[in-house]
N, C-alpha and C positions, 0 to 999 in steps of 0.2 A: 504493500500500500504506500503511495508517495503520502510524503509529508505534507502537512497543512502551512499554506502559506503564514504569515506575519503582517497581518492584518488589525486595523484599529479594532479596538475592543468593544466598537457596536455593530462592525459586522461579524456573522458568523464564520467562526474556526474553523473550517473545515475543508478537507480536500482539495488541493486546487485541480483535478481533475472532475468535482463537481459545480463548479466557476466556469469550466469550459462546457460541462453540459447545459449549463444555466444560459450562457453565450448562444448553444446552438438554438435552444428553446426558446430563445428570445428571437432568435431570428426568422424562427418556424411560424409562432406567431403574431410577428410583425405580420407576415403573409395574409393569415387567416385572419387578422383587422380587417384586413380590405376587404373582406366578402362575409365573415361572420353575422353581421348586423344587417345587412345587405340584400344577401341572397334573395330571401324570403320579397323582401319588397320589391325588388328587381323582375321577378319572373311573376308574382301577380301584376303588378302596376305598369310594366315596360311590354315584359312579352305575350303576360295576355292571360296566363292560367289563372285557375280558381286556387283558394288558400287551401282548399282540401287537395286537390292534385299536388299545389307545392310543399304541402305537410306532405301529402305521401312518398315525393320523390326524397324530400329531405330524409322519412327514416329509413327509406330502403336503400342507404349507409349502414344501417347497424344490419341488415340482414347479411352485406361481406364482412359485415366486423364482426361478425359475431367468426366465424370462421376465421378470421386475419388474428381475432384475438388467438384462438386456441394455437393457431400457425406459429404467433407471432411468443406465446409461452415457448413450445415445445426448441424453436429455433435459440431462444433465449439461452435456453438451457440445453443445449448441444455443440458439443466441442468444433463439429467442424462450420457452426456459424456463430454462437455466441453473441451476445448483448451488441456487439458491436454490428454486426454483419445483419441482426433483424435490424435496428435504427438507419442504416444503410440502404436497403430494398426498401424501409416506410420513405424514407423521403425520394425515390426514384420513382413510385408508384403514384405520389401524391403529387409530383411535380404532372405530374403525363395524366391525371384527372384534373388536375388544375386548368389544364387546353381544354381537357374534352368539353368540362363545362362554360371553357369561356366561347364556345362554338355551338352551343347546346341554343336553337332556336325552339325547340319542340318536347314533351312531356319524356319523349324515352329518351332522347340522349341527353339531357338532364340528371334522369336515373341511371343510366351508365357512368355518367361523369361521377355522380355522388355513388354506386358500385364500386367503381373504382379509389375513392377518396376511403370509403369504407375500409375498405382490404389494407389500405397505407395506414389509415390509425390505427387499425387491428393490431398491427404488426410492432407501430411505434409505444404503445404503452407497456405495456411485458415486457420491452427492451429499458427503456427508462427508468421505470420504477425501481428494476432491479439494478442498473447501474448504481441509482443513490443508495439502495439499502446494501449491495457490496461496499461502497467506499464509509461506512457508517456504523453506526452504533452507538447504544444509552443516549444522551442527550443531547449525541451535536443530530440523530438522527431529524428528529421534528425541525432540527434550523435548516437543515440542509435540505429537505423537503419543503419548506417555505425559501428558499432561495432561489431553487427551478420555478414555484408556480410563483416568483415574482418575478423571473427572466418571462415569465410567459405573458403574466399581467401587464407589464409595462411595456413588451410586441405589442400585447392585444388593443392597446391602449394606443400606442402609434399609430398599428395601422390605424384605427376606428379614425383616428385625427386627419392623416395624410388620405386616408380614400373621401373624408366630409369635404375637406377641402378641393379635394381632383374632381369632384362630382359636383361641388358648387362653381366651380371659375370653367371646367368645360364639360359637364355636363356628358361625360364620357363613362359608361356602367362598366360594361365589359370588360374593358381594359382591366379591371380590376383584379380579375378571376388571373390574367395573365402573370400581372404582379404577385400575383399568391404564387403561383407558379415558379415563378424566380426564385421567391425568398424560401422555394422549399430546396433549390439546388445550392442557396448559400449554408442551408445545414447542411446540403448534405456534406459540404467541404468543411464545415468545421469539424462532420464526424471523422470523415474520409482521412484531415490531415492532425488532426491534433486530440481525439478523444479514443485513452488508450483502452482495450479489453478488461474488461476487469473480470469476467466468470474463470475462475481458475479450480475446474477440478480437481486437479492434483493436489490443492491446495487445502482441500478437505479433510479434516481429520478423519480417523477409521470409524470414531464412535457415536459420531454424528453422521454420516456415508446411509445415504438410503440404495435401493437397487437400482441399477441404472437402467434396466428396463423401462422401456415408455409406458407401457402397461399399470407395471407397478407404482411408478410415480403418480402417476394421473389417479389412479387408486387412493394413495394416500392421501392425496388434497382433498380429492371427493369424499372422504371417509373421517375429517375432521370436520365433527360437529361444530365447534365455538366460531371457525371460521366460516364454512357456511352460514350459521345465525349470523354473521355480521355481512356479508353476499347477500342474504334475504333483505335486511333491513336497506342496504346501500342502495336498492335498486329504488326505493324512494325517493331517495337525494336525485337520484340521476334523471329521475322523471320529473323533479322541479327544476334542475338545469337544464333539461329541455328545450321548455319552454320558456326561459329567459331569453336563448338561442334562436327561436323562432316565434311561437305564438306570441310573447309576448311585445314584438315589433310590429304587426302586425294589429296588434291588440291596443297601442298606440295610434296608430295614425288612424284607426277607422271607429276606432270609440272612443278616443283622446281627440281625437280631432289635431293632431299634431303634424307639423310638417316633419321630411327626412331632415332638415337642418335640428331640428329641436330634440327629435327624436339623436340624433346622432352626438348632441351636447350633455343629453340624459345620461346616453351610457359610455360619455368618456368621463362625465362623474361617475359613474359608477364604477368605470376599472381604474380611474385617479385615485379613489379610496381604497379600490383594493390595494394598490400599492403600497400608499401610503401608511396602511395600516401593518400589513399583511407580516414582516419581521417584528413588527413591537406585539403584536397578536403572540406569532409562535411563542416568542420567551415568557410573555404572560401566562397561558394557557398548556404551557410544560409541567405547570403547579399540577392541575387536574389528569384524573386519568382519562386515557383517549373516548372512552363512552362518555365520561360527562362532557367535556367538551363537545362532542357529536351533538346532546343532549340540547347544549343550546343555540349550534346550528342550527338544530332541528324547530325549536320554540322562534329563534329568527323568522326561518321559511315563514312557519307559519301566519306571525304579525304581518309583515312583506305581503303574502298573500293574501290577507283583509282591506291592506288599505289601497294594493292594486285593485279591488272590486269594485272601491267607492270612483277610483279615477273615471269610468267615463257615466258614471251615473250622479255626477253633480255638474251644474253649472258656472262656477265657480270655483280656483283653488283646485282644478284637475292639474294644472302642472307640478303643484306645491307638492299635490301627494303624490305624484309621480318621481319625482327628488327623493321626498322619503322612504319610497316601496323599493327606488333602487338601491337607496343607500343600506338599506337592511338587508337587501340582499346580495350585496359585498361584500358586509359583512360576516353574513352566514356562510358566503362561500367561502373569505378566506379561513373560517375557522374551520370549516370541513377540509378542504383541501390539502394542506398538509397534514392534518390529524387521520387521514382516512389510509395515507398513501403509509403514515409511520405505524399505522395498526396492523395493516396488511404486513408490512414488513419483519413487525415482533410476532406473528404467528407462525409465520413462513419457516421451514429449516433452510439451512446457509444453499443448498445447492438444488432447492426448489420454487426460488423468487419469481423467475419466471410464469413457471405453471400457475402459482400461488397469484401472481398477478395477471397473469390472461384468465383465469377462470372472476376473479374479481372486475375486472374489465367487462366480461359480460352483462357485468348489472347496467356498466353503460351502453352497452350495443342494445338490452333489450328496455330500457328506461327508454330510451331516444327513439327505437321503434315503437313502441306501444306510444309515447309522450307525441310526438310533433305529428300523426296522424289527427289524432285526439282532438289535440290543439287547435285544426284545421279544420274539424269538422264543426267545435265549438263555435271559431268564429266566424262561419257557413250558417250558421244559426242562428236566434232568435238574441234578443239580449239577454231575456229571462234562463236559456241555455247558460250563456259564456257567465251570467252570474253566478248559477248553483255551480260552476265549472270552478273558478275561480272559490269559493265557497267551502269546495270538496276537498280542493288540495290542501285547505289548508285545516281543516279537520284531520286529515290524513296523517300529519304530526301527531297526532295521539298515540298514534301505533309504530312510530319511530321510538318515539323519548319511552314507551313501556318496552318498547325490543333492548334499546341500548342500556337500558337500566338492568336488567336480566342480565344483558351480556357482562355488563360491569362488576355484577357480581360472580359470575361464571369467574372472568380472569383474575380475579382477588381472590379468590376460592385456590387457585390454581396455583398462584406466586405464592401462597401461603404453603403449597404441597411440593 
């Protein structure tokens, strides 16, 4: 393991070969700024479809990801491609879905371009996650996991900035999708030339060593209960990111009444705070164990989604609480975010991160397919629809914060044995 650089004593200590993966993530989603917020408006309001056909092409991504995730474990944790070589193929694939969609006039090759995008995140999350949880452990783990999704937040944050701006002064969409496309060949050169392997089998000691059958691995992860209970619960969270991602853009300009300029100022406040907040967060909430922390993730969502319901059912003070609904839900994500990615990582044995994090990945392939259909059909519908819709999700946190609380007791049960 290289050394940690020597760095000021507010930022986090940790690997500098996690500083280069923070680098390439940042640059991955500089990309995905430009069309993140976007997409969804562009191909109702530009090319013509309905919010339901664009919710659907959006989640039929997780139908390859779901597949690219298990691909994307199995490759993680295999010597002759390892961590290095899936993050490699993710950004090769996503660059070459990045064209498809920015060519995409019509519903299927739309859905090819996001097939193909699918397959490339599949692939990129089981590689990442376990790069940070090999160069890691005890406490720098949670810094170092809020490091990457602050290289990601403040991409995501750019692009959001530089595409409002390319679309305000010339009013050019497409081009955008191209730019995603670049910024996915400039990871890939960050991985290509500067981010070293870290899966070292050999490296394993004998009495931790599971079988290296695929069979058998794939076994073991399926067969840990406390990690599943916390796979079950996760797939909540990933159905209210969703629709932050799509219905909720969407759910702006046509019942907010909000322009793409206003809309696009919303939520560069909203990843401005993620930022901002996102390392004083980690060190704060290192005090708690990762379920309660989850815990008030989870109670976040929920507030966020009450006061999104009122925004297009008042006549006044809709954008005030549209500031508010995003700001709490910046919040709620950067507290989930790294807490999610260092839990998965304390469950995981040393030389099953991968598996451990593509089978956890699925909660986000099948949250984002069940979520942004959903999404699309609610606001296809009546208002009285997108309100009990809005409504529902956020009752749904009742059955987060009672899973994570179980679970909390489960791993305290456990560290005590």
């Amino acid at each position: 393991m290289l050394a940690k650089p020597t760095l000021p004593g507010w930022l986090p200590q940790v690997n500098a070969q996690v500083w280069i993966l923070a680098l390439g993530r940042f640059l991955s989603q500089t990309g995905s700024g430009f069309t993140v917020f976007y997409t969804a408006i562009f191909f109702v309001n530009e090319v013509g479809l309905s919010a339901t056909a664009v919710g659907v092409a959006l989640g039929s991504s997780q139908v390859s990801g779901i597949g690219g995730r298990f691909l994307g474990g199995y490759l993680s944790d295999s010597e002759f491609c390892g961590r290095r070589g899936a993050l490699l193929l993710s950004a090769s694939l996503s660059a070459i879905a990045s064209l498809v969609i920015a060519a995409a006039y019509d519903f299927p090759t739309l859905v090819l371009g996001k097939l193909l995008i699918g397959l490339g995140y599949g692939l990129y999350w089981p590689a990442t996650e376990a790069v940070v949880a090999d160069l890691t452990e005890g406490g720098d783990r949670s810094e170092a996991f809020a490091l990457t999704r602050l290289g990601d937040n403040i991409g995501l944050q750019l692009g959001i900035v530089l595409a409002g701006i390319l679309i305000s002064t010339t009013g050019v969409s497409r081009g955008l999708f191209v730019i995603n496309g670049l910024f996915f060949l400039a990871f890939f050169g960050v991985v290509y030339f500067a981010l070293e392997e870290t899966y070292k089998p050999n490296a394993i000691s004998e009495d931790t060593k599971i079988e290296k059958e695929v069979k058998n691995r794939w076994f073991v992860a399926f067969s840990d209960r406390l990690f599943l209970t916390f796979v079950a619960v996760n797939l909540l969270f990933t159905f209210y990111f969703s629709h932050v991602h799509s219905t909720l853009t969407i759910y702006l300009s046509k019942f907010g009444n909000f322009s793409p300029t206003i809309i696009s100022g919303l939520f560069t406040w909203h990843i401005t705070l993620s930022v901002v907040l996102q390392l004083p967060a980690a060190k704060l909430l290192d005090r708690l164990s990762r379920p309660n922390a989850l815990t008030i993730s989870a109670l976040l969502w929920g507030v966020g989604f009450v006061v999104i319901d009122f925004i297009g059912f008042v006549e006044t003070g809709n954008l005030l609480l549209a500031i508010i609904a995003l700001g709490l839900l910046a919040i709620a994500g950067i507290i989930y975010g790294p807490t999610e990615s260092a839990l998965i990582a304390d469950l995981s044995p040393q030389n099953l991160r991968g598996i451990y994090s593509s089978i956890n990945a699925q909660s986000w392939a099948i949250g984002y397919l069940i979520g942004q259909p959903l999404g699309g059909f609610a606001l296809d519908s009546s208002p009285v629809v997108i309100n009990c819709f809005w409504l529902g999700m956020a009752l749904s946190v009742i059955v987060a914060v009672v899973v994570l609380q179980y679970l909390d007791k489960r791993i305290e049960i456990g560290n005590r044995e």
